[in-house]
C-alpha positions in Angstrom: 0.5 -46.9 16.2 3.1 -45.6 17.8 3.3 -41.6 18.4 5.9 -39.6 16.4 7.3 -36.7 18.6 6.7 -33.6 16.6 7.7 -30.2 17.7 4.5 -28.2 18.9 4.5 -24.6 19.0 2.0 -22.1 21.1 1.8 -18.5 22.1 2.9 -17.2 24.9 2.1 -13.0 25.7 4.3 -10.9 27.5 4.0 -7.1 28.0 5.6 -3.9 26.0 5.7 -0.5 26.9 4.7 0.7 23.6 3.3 4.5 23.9 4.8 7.1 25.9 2.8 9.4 28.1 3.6 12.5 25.5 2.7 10.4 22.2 -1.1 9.2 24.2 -1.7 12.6 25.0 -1.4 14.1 21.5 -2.9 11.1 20.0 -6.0 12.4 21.6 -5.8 15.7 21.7 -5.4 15.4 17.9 -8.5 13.3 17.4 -10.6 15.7 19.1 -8.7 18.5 17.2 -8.9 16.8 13.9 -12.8 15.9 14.4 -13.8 19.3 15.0 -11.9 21.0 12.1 -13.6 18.5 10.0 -16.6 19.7 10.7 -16.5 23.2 11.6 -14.9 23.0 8.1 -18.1 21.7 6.5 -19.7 24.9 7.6 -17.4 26.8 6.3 -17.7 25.2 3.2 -21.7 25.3 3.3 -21.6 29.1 2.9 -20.1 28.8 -0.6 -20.1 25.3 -1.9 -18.3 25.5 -4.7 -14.6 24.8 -5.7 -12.3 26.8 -8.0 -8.7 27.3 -9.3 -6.8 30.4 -9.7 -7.5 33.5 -8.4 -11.2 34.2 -8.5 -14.4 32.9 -7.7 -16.8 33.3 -10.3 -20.1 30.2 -9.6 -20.0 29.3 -14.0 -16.3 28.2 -13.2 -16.2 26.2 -10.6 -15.1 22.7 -11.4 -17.0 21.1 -7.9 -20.0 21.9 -6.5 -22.7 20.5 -3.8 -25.7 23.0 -4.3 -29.8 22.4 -5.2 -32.5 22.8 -7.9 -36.2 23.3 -7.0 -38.5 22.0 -9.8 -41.9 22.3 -9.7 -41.9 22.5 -6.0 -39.6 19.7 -5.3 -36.1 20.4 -4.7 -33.4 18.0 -5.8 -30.2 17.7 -4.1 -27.1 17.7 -6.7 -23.2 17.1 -6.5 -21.3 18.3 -10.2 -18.0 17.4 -10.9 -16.6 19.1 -14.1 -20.1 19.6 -15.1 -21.2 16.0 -14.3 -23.9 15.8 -12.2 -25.0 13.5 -9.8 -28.6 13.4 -7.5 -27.6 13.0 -4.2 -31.1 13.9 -2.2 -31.4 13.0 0.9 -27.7 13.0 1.8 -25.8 16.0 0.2 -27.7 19.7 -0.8 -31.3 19.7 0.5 -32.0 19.2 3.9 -35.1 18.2 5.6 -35.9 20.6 8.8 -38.6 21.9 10.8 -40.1 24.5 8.6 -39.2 21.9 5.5 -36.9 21.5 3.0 -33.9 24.1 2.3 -30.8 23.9 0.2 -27.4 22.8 2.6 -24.3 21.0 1.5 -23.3 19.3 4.5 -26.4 18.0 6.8 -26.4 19.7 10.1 -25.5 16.7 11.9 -22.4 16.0 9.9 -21.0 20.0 11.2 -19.9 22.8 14.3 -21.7 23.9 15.0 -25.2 22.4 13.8 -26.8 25.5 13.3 -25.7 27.6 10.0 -22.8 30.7 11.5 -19.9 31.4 9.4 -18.7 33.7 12.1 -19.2 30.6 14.7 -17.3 27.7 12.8 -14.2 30.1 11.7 -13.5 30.5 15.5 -13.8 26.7 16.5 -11.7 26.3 13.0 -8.9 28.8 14.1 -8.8 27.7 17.7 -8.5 23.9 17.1 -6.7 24.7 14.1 -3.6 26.0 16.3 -4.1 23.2 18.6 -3.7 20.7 15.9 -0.3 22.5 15.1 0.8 22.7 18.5 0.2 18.9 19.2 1.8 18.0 16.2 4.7 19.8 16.8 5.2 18.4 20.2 4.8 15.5 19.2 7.3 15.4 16.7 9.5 17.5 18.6 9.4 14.9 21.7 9.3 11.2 19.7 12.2 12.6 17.1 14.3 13.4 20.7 13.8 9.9 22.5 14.0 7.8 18.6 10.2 6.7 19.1 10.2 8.4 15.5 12.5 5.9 13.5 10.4 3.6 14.6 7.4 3.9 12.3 9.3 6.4 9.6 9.1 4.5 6.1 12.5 3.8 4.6 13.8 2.5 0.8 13.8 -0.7 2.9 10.2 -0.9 3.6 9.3 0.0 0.0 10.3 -3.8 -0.9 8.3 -5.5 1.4 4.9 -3.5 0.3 3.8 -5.7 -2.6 4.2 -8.8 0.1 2.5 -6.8 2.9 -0.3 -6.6 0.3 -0.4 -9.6 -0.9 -0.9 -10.7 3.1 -4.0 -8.5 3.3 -5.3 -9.9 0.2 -5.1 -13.2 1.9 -2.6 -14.0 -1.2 0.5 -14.9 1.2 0.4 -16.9 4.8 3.1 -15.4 6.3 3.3 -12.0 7.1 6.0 -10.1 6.0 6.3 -7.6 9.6 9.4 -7.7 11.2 9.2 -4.7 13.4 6.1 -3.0 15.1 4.8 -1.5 12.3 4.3 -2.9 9.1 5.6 -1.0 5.9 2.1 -0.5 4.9 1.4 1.6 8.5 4.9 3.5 8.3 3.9 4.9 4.4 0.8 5.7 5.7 1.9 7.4 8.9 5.1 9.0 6.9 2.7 10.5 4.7 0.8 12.1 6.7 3.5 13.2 9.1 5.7 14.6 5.9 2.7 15.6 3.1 -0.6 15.9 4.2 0.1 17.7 7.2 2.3 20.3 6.1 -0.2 20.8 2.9 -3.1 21.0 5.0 -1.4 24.1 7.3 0.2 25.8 4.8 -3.2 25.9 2.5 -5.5 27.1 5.2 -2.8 30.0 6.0 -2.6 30.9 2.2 -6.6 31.5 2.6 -6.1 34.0 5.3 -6.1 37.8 4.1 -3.5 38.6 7.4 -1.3 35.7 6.6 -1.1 37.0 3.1 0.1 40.2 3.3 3.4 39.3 5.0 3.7 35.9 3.3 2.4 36.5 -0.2 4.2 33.7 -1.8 1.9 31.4 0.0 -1.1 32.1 -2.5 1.5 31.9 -5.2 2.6 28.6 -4.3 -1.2 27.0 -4.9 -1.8 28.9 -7.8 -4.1 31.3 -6.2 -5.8 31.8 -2.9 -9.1 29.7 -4.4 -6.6 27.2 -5.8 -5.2 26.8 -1.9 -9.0 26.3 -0.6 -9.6 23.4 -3.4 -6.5 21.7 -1.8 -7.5 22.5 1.5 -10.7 20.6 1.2 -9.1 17.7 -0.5 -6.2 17.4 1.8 -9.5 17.1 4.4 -11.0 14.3 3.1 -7.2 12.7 2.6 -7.2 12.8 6.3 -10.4 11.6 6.6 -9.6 8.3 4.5 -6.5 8.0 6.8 -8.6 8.3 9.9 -11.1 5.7 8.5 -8.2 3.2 7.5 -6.6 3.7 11.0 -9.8 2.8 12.7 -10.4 0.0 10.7 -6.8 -1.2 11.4 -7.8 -1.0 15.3 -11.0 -2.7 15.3 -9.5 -5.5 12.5 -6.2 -6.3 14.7 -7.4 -6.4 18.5 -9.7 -3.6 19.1 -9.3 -4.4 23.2 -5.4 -4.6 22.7 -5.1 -1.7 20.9 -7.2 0.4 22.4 -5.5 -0.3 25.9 -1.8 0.6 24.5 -3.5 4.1 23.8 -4.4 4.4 27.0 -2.5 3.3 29.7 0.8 2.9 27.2 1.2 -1.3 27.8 0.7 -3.5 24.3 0.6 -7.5 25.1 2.4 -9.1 22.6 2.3 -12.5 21.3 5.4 -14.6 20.9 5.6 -18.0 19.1 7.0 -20.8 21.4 8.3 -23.8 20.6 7.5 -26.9 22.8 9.6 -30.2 22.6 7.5 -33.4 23.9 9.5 -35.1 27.0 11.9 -38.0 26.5 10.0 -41.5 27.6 11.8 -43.4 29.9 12.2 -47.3 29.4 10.2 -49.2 31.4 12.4 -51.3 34.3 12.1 -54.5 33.2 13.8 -53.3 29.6 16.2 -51.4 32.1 16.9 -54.9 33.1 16.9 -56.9 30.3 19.6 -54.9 28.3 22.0 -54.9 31.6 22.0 -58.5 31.3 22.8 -58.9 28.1 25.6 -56.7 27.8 27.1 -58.5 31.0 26.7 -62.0 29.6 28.3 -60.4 26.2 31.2 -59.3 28.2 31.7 -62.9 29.8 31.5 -64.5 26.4 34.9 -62.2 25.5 36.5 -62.8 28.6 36.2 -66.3 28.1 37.2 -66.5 24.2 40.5 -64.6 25.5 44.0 -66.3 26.3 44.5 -66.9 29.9 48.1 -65.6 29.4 48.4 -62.3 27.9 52.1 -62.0 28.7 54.3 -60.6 25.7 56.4 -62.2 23.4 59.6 -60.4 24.9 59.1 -61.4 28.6 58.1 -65.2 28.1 61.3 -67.5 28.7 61.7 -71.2 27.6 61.6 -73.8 30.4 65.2 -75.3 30.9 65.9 -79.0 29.9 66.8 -81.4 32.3 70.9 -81.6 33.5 72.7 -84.8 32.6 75.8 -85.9 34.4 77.6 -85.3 31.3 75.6 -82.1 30.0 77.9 -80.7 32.8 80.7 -80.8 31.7 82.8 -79.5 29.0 84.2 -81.5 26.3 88.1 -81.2 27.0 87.4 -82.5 30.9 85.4 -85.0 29.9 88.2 -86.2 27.8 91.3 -85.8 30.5 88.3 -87.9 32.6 88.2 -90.6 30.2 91.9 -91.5 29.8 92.3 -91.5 33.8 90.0 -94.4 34.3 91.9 -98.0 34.6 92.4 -100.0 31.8 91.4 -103.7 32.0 
């Protein structure tokens, strides 16, 4: 069966610079910052674990709470929600330590520091707090300046290829709708942040500080109240916990090695289709041969059906008959001629 040439195509890798030394150095910076406010934020929380709106804090009216009940000697871990509540021993509001049992939101493992301060987690909240803010503004600052921005900023554009960029996920379309080097589902998610959740999350932890408030006092007012600004301080947390989670699972999911090396040392290898064309055969000699042949004896067989004489019409001239004596001569001398000869 004879083999039908068929474009192939492989991929071939070739390097990009893709992070510059500023945007690697807040990326990390921001982790660190980002994991310790978490959890110095925890402890925070753990010395009043409840949630309002408005103005005051008053334990009957709180719409969220992580507390414990101790009933007939055995306490019971509880998260309520609007006054639904839901056991959650063993993870959330009873911890198990040395001298036994005691009521804790958070675990101690899960906050900064481990042991319960309030005094101690507000100053590793302040102090990476203002290094979060710095980093992000440098970064912005920097990336907006050399147009590293543009690239991942999410545009009307990008809003019409989300549905197809989801349906790719799903494992719902084959090709993937990516064009750039970020998806529209990674700019709306990195816009988000960048232009909500961020400035939320600062401007709600400086409504809850008593200084902050007395020359700003319109920040309060702008929650609704200062407990209103520490409900949506704690939820805007947990939003950029969700986007932290998704982000590492994008890493790990799309070449953890690849990805993790870009962060690092800046270089992303890349992977470009390319298409490959199988190589022309040659004819074997003896077909070489053969076909020289007969186009020769072909070009004999014309020559020889041609006429020898391929003179035109307009230079061929007609052979001249034969002279006679008389052919010579005109018709009144040949009459003169005639009556000169001698009579008999």
């Amino acid at each position: 069966m004879a083999e039908n040439p068929v474009k192939a195509a492989r991929q071939s890798s070739h390097w990009v610079y893709r992070h510059n030394r500023v945007t690697r150095l807040t990326h990390w910076s921001n982790a660190l910052a980002l994991m310790i406010l978490f959890m110095s934020g925890l402890q925070i929380f753990n010395a009043h674990p409840h949630l309002y709106w408005g103005s005051t804090s008053e334990p009957e009216k709180a719409f969220f709470s992580i507390s414990a009940t101790n009933d007939d000697g055995d306490p019971r871990g509880y998260v309520e929600l609007y006054g639904r509540q839901v056991d959650t021993t063993g993870f959330l509001g009873v911890q198990q330590g040395v001298f036994g049992p005691s009521a804790r939101a958070f675990p101690s493992w899960l906050t900064v520091p481990g042991y319960y301060s309030l005094a101690a987690a507000r100053r590793w909240h302040f102090f990476f707090g203002w290094l979060f803010a710095l980093n992000g503004t440098l970064y912005i600052v920097y990336n907006l300046a050399v147009g590293h921005l543009r690239k991942f900023f999410f545009t009307f554009s990008d809003a019409k290829k989300v549905p197809a960029m989801l349906a790719y996920y799903l494992h719902l379309r084959k090709k993937s709708p990516q064009d750039s080097e970020y998806n529209p589902l990674q700019k709306m998610a990195y816009t988000s942040v960048f232009v909500i959740l961020t400035p939320l999350v600062l401007l709600s932890g400086m409504a809850m500080s008593p200084q902050l408030d007395v020359a700003f006092n319109w920040l309060p007012a702008a929650f609704g109240g200062r407990q209103s600004a520490r409900a949506f301080h704690f939820i805007l947390a947990f939003g950029f916990l969700s986007f932290t989670f998704g982000h590492v699972v994008m890493v790990l999911t799309q070449g953890f090695v690849n990805n993790m090396r870009s962060m690092l040392s800046g270089w992303y290898k890349e992977k470009m289709p390319t298409i490959i064309e199988p190589p022309v055969k040659a004819l074997p000699t003896e077909t070489v041969i053969a076909e020289e042949s007969k186009i020769a004896a072909e070009h004999a067989e014309s020559q020889a059906q041609a006429p020898h004489s391929a003179v035109p019409d307009a230079k061929i001239q007609a052979t001249p008959a034969p002279k006679t004596p008389d052919a010579d001569l005109s018709t009144p001398e040949k009459q003169a001629e005639k009556n000169e000869e001698p009579k008999s």
